[in-house]
Backbone bond lengths (Angstrom), bond angles and torsions (degrees), N, CA, C in turn:
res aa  C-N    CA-C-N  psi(-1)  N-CA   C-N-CA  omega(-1)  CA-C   N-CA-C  phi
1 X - - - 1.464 - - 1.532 111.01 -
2 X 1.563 115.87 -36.49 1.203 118.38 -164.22 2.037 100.84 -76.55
3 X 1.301 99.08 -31.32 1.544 103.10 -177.61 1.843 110.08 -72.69
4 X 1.509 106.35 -25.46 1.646 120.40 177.13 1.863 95.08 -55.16
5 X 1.527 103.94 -53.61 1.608 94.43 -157.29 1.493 111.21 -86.48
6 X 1.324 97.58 -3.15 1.263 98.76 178.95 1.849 111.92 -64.76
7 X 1.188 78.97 -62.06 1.911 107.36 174.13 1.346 106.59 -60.48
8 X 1.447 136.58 16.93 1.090 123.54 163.45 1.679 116.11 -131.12
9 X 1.440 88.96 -3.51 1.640 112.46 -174.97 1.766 86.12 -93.72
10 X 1.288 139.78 -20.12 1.391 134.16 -165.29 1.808 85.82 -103.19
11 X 1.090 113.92 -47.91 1.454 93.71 -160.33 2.359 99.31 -74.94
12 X 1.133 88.95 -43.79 1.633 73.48 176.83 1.754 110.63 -37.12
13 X 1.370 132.21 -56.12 1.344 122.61 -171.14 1.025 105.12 -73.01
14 X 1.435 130.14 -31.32 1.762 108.74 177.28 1.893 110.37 -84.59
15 X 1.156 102.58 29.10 1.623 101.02 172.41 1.745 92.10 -110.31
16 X 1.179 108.67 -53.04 1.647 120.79 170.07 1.747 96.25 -39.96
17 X 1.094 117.85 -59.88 1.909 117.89 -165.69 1.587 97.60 -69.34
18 X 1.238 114.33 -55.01 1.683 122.94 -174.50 2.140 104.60 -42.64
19 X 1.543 94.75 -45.59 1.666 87.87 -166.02 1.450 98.36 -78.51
20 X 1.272 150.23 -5.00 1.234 155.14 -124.46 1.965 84.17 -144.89
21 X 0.861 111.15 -99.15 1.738 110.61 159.29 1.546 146.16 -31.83
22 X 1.120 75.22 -55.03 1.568 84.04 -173.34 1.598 118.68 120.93
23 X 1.206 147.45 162.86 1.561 137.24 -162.77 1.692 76.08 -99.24
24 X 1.352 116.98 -45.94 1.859 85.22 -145.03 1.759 94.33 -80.78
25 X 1.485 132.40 9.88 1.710 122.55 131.61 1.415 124.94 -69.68
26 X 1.104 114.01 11.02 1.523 111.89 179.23 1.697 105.23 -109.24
27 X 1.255 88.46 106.25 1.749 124.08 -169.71 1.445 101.91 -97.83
28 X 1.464 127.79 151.97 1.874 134.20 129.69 0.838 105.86 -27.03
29 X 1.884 129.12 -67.08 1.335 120.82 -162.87 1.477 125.03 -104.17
30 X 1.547 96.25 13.72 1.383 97.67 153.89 1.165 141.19 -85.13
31 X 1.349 111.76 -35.45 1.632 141.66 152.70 1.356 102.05 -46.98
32 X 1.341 97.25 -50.75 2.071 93.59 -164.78 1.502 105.51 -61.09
33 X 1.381 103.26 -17.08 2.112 99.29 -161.70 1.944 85.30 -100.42
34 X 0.948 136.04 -42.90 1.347 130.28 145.55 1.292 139.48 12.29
35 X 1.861 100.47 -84.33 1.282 112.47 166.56 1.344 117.54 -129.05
36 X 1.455 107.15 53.89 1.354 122.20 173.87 1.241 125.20 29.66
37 X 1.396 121.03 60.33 1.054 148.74 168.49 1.369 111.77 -97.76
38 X 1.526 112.06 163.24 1.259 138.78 154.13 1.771 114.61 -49.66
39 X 1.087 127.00 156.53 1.571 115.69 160.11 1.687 112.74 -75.56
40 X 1.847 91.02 -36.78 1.589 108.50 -159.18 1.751 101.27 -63.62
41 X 1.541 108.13 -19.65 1.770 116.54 -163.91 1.397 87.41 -81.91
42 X 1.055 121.15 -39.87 1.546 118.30 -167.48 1.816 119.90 -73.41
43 X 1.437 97.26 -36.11 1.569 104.68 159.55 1.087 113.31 -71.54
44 X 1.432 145.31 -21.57 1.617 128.72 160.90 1.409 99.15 -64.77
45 X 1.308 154.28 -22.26 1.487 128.53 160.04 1.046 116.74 -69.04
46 X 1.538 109.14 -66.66 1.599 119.38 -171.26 1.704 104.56 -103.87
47 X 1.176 101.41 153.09 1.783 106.28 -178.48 1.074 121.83 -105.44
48 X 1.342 116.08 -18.44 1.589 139.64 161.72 1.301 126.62 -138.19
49 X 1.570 136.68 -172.17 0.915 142.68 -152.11 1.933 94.51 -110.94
50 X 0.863 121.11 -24.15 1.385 143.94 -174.72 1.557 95.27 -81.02
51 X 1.366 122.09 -44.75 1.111 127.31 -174.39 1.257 112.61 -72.69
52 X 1.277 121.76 -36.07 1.662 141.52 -162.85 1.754 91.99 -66.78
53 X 1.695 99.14 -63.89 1.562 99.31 -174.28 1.013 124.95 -76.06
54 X 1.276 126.04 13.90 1.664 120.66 -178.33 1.739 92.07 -107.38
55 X 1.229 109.53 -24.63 1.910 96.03 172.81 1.353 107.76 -97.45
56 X 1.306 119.87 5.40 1.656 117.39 -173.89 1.739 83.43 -73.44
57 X 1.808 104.14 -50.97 1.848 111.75 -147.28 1.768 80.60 -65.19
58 X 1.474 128.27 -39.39 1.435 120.09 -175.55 1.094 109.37 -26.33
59 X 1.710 106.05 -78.91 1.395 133.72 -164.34 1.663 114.81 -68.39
60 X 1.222 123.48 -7.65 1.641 118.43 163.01 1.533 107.17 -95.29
61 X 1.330 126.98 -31.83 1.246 126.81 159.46 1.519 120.72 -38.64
62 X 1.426 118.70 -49.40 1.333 135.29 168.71 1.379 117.30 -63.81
63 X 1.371 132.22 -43.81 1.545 129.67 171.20 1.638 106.38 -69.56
64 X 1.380 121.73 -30.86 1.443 132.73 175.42 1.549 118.66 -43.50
65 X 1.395 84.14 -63.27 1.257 102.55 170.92 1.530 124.75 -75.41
66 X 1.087 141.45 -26.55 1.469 136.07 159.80 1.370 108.12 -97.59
67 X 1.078 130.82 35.38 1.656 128.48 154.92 1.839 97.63 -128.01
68 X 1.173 118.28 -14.86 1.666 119.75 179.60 1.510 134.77 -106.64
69 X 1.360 95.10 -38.31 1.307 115.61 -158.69 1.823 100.94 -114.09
70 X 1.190 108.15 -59.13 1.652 111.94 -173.20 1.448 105.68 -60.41
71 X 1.150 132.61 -49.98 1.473 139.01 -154.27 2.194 93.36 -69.71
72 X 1.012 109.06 -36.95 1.011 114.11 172.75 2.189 136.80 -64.14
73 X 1.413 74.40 -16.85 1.954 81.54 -174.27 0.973 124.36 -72.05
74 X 1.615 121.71 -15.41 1.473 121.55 177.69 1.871 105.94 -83.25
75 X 1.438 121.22 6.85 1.501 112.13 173.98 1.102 102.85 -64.82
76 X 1.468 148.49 175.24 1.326 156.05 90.22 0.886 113.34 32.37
77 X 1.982 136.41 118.95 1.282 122.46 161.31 1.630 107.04 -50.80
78 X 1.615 103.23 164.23 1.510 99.91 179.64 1.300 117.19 108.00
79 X 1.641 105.59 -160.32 1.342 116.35 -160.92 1.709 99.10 -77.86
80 X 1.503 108.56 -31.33 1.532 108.69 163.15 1.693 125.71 -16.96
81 X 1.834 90.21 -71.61 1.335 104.50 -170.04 1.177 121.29 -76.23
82 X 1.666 107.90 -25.13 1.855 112.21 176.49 1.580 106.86 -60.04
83 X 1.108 118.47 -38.39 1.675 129.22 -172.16 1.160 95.18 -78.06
84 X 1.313 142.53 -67.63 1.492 132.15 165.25 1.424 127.77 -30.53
85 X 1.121 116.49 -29.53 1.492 136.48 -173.04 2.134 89.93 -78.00
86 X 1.199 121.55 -68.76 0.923 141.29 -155.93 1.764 100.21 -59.82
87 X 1.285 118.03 -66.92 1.205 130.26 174.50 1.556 93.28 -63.40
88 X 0.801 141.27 -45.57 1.563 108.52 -167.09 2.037 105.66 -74.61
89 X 1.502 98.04 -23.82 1.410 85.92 167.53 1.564 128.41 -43.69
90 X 1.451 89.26 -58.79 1.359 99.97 176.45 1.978 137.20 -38.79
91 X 1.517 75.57 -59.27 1.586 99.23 161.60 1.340 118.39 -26.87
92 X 1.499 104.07 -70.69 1.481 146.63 167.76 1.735 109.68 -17.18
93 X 2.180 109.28 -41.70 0.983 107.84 175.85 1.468 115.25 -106.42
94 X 1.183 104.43 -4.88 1.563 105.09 170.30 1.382 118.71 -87.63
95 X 1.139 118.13 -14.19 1.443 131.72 172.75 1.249 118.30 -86.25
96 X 1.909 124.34 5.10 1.219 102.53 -169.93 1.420 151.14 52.14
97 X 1.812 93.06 19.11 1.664 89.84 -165.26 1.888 102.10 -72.40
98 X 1.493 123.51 -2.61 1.224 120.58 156.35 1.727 109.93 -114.18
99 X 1.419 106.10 147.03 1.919 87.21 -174.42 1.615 104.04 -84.60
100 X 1.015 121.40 -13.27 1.588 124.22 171.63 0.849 124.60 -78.98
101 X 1.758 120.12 1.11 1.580 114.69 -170.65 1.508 97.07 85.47
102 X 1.864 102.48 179.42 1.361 112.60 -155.96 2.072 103.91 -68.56
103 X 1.423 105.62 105.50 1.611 103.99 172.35 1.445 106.47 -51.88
104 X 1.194 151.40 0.19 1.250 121.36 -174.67 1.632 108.04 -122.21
105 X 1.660 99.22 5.22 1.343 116.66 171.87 1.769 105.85 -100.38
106 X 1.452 117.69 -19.79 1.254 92.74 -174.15 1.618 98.90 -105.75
107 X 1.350 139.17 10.94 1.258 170.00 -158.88 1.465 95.79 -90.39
108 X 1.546 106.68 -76.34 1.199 128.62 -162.27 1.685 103.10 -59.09
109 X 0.998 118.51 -50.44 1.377 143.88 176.78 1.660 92.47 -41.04
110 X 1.073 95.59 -76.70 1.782 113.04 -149.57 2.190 107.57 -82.16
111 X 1.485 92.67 4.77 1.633 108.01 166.13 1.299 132.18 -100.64
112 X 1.811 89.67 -29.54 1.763 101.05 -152.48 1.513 113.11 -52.11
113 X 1.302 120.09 -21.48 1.575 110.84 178.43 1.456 108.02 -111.32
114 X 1.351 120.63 23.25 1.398 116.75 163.72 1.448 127.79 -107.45
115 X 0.894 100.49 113.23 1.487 102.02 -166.66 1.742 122.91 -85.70
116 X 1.003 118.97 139.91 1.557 117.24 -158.78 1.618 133.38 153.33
117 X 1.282 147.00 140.77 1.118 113.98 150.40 1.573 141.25 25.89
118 X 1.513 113.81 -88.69 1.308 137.62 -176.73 1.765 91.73 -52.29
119 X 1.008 96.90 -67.00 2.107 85.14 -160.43 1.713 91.26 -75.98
120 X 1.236 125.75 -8.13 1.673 103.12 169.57 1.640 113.13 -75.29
121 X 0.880 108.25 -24.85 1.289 125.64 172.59 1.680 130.68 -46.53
122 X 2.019 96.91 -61.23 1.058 131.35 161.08 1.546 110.98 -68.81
123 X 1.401 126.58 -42.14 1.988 108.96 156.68 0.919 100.02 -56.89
124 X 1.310 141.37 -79.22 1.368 105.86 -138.13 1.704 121.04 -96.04
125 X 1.143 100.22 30.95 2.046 117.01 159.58 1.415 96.04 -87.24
126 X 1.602 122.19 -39.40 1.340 110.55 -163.97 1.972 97.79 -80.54
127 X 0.893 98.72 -44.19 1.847 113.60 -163.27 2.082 87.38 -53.45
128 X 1.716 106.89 -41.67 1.502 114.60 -176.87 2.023 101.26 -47.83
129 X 1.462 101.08 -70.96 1.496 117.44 166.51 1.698 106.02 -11.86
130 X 1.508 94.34 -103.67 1.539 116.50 -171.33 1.861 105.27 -35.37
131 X 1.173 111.70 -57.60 1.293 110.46 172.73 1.658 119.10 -49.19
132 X 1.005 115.55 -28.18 1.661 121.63 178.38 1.373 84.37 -79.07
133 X 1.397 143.77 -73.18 1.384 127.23 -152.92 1.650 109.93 -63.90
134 X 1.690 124.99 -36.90 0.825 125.93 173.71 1.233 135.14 -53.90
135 X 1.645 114.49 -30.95 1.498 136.12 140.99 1.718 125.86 -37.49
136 X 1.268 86.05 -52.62 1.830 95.35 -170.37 1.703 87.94 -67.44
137 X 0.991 126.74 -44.30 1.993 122.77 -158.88 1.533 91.53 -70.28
138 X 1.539 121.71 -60.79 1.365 105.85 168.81 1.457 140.66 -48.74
139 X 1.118 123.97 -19.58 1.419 138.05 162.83 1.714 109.84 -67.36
140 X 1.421 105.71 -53.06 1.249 115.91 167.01 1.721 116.38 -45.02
141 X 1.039 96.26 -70.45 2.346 95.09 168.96 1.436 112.95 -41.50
142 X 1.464 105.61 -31.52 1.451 102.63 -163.49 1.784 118.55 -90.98
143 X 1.043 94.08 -7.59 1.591 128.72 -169.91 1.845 83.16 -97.28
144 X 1.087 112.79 -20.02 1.976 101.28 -156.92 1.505 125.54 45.90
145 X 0.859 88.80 48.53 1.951 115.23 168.56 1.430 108.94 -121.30
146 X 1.158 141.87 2.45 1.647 155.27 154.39 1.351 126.44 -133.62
147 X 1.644 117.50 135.96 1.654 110.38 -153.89 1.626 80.35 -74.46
148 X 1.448 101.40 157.44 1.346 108.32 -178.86 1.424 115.06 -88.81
149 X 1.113 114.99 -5.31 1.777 117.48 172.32 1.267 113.59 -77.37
150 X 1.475 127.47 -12.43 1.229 112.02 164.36 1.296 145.94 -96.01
151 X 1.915 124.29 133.50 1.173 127.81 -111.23 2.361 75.20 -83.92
152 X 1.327 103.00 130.24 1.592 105.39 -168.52 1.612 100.55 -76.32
153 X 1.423 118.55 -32.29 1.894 113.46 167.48 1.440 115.72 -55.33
154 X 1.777 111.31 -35.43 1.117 113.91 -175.84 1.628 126.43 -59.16
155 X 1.609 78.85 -33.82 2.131 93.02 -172.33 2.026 91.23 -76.52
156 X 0.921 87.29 -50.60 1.923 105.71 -170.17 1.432 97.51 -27.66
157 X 1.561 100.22 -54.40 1.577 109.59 -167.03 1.766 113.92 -59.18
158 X 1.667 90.94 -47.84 1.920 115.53 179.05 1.520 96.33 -40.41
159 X 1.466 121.10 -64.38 1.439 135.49 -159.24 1.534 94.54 -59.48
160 X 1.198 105.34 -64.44 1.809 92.68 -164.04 1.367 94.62 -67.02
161 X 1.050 179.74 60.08 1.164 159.96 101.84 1.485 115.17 -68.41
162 X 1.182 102.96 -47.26 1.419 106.52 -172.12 1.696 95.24 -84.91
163 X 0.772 136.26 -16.65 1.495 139.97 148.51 1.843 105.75 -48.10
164 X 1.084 129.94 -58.70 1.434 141.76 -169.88 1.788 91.93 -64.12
165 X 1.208 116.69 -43.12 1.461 105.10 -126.11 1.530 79.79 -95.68
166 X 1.593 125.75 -25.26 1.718 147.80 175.58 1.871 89.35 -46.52
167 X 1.120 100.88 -68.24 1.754 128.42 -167.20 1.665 86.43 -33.48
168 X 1.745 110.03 -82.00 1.000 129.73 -170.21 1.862 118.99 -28.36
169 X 1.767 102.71 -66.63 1.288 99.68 179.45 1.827 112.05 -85.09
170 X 0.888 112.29 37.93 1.226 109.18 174.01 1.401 106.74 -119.61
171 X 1.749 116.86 -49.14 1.695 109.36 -177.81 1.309 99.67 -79.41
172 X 1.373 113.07 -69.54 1.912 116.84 171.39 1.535 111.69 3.98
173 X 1.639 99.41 -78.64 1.305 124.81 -119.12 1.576 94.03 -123.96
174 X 1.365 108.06 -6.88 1.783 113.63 -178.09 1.662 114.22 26.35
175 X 1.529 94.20 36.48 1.357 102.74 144.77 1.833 134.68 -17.85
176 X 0.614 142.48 46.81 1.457 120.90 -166.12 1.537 129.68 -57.83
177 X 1.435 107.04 -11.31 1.657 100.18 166.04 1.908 107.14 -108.73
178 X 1.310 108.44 20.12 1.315 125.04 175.21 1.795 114.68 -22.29
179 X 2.002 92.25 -64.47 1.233 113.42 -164.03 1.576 104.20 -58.76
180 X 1.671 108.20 -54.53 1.291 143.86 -147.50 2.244 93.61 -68.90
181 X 1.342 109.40 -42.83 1.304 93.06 172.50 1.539 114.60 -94.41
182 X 1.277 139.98 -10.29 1.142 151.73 161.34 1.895 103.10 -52.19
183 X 1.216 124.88 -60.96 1.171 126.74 162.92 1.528 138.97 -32.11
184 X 1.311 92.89 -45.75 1.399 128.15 -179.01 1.867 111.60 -82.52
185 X 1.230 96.56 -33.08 2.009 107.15 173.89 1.157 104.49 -70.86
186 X 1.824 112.98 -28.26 1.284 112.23 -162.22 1.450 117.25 -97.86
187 X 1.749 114.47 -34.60 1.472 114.36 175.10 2.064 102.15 -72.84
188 X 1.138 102.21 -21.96 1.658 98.75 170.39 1.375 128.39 -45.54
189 X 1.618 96.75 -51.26 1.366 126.31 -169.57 1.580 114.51 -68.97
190 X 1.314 99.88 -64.01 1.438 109.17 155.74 1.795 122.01 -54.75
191 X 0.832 124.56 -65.13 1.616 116.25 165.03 1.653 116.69 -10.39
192 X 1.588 101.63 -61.88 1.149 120.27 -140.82 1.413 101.64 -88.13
193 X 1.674 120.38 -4.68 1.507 132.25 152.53 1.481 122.13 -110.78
194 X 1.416 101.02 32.16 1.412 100.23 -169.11 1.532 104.44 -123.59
195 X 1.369 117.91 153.21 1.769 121.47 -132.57 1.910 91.25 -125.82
196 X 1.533 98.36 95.64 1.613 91.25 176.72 1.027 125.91 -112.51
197 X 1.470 146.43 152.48 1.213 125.03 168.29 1.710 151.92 -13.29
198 X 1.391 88.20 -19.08 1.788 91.76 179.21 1.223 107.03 -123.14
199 X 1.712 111.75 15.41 1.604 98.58 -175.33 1.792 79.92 -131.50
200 X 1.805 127.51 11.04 0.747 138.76 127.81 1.605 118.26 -29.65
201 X 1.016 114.07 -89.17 1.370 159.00 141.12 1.292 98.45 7.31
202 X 1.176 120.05 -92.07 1.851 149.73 165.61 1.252 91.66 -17.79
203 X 1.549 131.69 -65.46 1.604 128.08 -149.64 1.686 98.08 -69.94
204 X 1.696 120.11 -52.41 1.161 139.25 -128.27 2.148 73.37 -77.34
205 X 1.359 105.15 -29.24 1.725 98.82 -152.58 1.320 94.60 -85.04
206 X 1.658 141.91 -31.77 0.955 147.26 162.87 2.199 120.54 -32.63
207 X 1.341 91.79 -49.26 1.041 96.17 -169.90 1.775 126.89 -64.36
């Protein structure tokens, strides 16, 4: 147990160093000079450097998800929870729950033409992502809180982008109304496929 928390007390700061750095600076002996460790202590967790970053992407996947995704499940199936989902993203970057901004945005970035392990890793955390939002929009149609003709990968895709692009001018570009119009692209977006009583109404009178 004592070696469990150990190894989870090392990977939390090298997720902290990874979003701040970058994974392919996340060394043995960078970590080791870090938290004043041994190198040799650090190879009884990890055995390589390959090894280090494939539980770093583990272990930010895991804070991702219970600072984004979990806190959110008790909304309302539906358009509730997709909007909950969305805003808590946001949150997510105003809160610093990574100090580099979104790790799986600057990951994605700093992988996309490396091929290997490490960025297979990093797809499919992201493919994990998009698929959770792509879920919530389908629940949403099915709930009839979203017109159902719209293609739900398509919006999925819309959302994370403007999610990426929020990320972008905000650490980049220290944006300060970064979040604030990113929000606003997004309750638009959503609105503007979203199925209410008077546009209920609207369709039924059309016909």
């Amino acid at each position: 147990m004592k070696g469990e928390r150990t190894r989870q007390s090392i990977l939390e700061h090298a997720v902290d160093l990874a979003s701040l750095e970058g994974l392919e600076g996340l060394t043995i002996g960078r970590l080791a000079d870090e938290l004043g460790m041994s190198k040799s202590g650090l190879f009884a967790h990890f055995g390589s450097k390959e090894e280090l970053q494939l539980a770093t992407i583990e272990a930010a996947g895991e804070r991702f998800v219970n600072e984004v995704l979990r806190p959110v499940l008790s909304e309302p199936r539906g358009y509730p929870r997709l909007m909950a989902i969305c805003r808590s993203w946001i949150e997510y970057i105003r809160r610093d729950v990574f100090p580099g901004g979104c790790f799986f945005a600057a990951a994605s970035f700093e992988f996309d033409g490396r091929p290997g392990l490490v960025r297979d890793a990093i797809v499919k955390a992201m493919d994990d992502w998009i698929g959770a939002l792509d879920r919530a929009i389908v629940m949403a149609q099915e709930e009839g809180h979203i017109d159902p003709a719209i293609d739900s990968k398509q919006l999925a895709f819309e959302l994370n982008s403007l999610f990426f692009g929020a990320n972008f001018a905000h650490q980049l570009r220290e944006d300060k109304r970064a979040l604030e119009f990113a929000t606003r692209a997004i309750e638009s977006r959503l609105e503007g496929v979203r199925i209410t009583p008077s546009s209920r109404r609207s369709a039924s009178g059309r016909r």
